[in-house]
N, C-alpha and C positions, 0 to 999 in steps of 0.2 A: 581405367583401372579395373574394369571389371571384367578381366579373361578367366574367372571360378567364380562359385556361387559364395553367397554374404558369407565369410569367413567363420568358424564357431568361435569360442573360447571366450576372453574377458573383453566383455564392449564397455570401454568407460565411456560413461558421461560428464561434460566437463561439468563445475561448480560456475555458477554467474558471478562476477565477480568482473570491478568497473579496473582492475590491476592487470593490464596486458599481459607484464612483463612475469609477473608472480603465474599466472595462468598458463603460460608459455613454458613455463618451467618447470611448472604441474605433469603440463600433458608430455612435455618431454621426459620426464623420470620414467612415468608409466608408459610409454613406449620403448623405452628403454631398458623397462621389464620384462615386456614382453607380450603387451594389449595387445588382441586381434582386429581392433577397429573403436573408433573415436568419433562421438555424437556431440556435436557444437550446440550447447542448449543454455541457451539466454533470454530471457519473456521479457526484459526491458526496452522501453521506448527510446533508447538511444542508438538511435539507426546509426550512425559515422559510429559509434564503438563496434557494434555488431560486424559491421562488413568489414573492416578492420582487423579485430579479432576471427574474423572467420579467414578470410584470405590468409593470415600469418597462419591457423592452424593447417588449413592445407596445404600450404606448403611444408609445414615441420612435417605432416602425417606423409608425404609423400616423400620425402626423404626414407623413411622406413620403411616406404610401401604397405603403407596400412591408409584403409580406406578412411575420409574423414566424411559423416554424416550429420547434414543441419537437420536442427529438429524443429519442427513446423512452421517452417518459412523457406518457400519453393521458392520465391525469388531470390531470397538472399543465396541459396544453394545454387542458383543459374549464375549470379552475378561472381562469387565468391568461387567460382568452379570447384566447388567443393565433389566428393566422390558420390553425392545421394541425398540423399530425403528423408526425412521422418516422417511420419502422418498421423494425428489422431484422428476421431470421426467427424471432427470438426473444421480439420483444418486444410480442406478441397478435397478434390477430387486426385483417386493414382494414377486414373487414365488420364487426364490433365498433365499431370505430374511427368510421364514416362513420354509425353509428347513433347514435354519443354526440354527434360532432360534427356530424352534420347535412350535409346539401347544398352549405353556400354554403363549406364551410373545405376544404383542402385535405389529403389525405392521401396523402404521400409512401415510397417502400419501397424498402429498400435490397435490391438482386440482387446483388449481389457479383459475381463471373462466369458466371453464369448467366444465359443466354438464356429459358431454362424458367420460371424465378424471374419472371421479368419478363411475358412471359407472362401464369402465373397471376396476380400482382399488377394488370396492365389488368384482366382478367377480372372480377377484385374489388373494380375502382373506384377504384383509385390515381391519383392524379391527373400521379402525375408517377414514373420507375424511375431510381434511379441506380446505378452500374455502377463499381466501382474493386479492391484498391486500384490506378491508372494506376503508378505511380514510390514510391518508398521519399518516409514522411514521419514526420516527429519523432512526430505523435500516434499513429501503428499503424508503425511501422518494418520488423517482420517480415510485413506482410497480405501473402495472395496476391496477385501481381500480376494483373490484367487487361490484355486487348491493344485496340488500337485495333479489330482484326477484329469485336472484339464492335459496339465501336457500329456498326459500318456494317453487323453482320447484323439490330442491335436497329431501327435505322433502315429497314431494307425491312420488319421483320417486325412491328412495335409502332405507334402511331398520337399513345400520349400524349408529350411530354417527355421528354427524357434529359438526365441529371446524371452528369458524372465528377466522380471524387473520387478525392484520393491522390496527395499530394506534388505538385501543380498550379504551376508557376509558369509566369512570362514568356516563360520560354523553351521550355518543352515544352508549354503551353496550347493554342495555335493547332493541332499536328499532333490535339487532341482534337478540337475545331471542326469541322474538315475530315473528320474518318471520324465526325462525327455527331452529336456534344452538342450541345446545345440550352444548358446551362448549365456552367458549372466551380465546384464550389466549394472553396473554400480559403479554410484557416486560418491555417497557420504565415507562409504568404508574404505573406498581405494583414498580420494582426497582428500579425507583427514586423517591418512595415515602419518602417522613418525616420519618414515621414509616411503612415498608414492612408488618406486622403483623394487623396492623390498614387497610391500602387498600388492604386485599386481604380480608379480614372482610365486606368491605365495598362494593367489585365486590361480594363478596358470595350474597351479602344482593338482588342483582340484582334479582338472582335467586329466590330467595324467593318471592319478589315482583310481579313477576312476576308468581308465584305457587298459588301464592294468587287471581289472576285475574279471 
């Protein structure tokens, strides 16, 4: 699925959550908003759920033709043919990663607030850097924060896509936009929305407005 580069706009990331069927029908609403891309992120030790849930979401994400990305677990993304990879600095190697997975999938790496980080990760073939945490969020509540400073220095000095992450919502969304992301992704405020379909409608519109300036 990769004939263009990591897509921009709204990257959910899913909620972990041992409810297949409830999860499946998460990510379905917000693809049916109208996400740019879908990150399978589970840090639970139940292997048969994980591959399980990942192989069903790749096939829902491909029905839409939106790419689906495991988040730091390259096997389960070889085995689950999922569209790509996540990576933080800890969790292998990209050259690794771009040799299991090949050319056409994507492999994404998390810089945290490093500029440097990002950097090396182009160099190594990453298809896409993302940069956080922006704002205090239920999933990492204590991460370092990042500044907006970062994307507009990542923006003159990087070439592939940029991803914030971290406590992302409505109303702090668009000042990331404007100093440089390419994509937002969020968790807590697309998946506890009311309607999952209605807010990811509603982050798209970000984009837009922001297309319009």
């Amino acid at each position: 699925m990769k004939p263009r580069p990591f897509p921009g706009g709204v990257y959910a990331i899913t909620p972990e959550t041992a409810d297949s069927r409830r999860l499946l029908a998460q990510v379905e609403a917000a693809l049916a908003g109208g996400v740019a891309a879908v990150q399978y992120r589970d840090k639970s030790a139940d292997v048969a759920r994980r591959h399980e849930q990942a192989c069903e979401l790749a096939s829902l994400c491909r029905r839409f033709g939106v790419p689906l990305i495991v988040n730091d677990d390259l096997r389960l993304a070889d085995l689950a043919d999922a569209d790509g990879v996540h990576l933080g600095r800890d969790d292998g190697s990209l050259r690794e990663a771009r040799i299991i997975l090949g050319p056409k999938k994507f492999v994404g790496a998390t810089c945290y607030q490093s500029l440097d980080l990002a950097m090396a990760a182009q160099a190594a073939g990453a298809d896409y850097v993302a940069f956080g945490s922006f704002f205090p969020s239920p999933t990492k509540p204590n991460a370092p924060r990042a500044s907006p400073d970062l994307l507009r220095a990542a923006r003159a000095a990087i070439q592939v896509p940029i991803v914030a992450i971290g406590g992302i919502t409505l109303d702090n969304g668009v000042a990331l936009i404007e100093a440089g992301a390419d994509s937002l992704a969020v968790l807590s405020a697309l998946f506890g929305a009311a309607s999952v379909q209605a807010h990811a409608r509603a982050l798209n519109q970000l984009f837009a407005t922001e297309s319009e300036e």
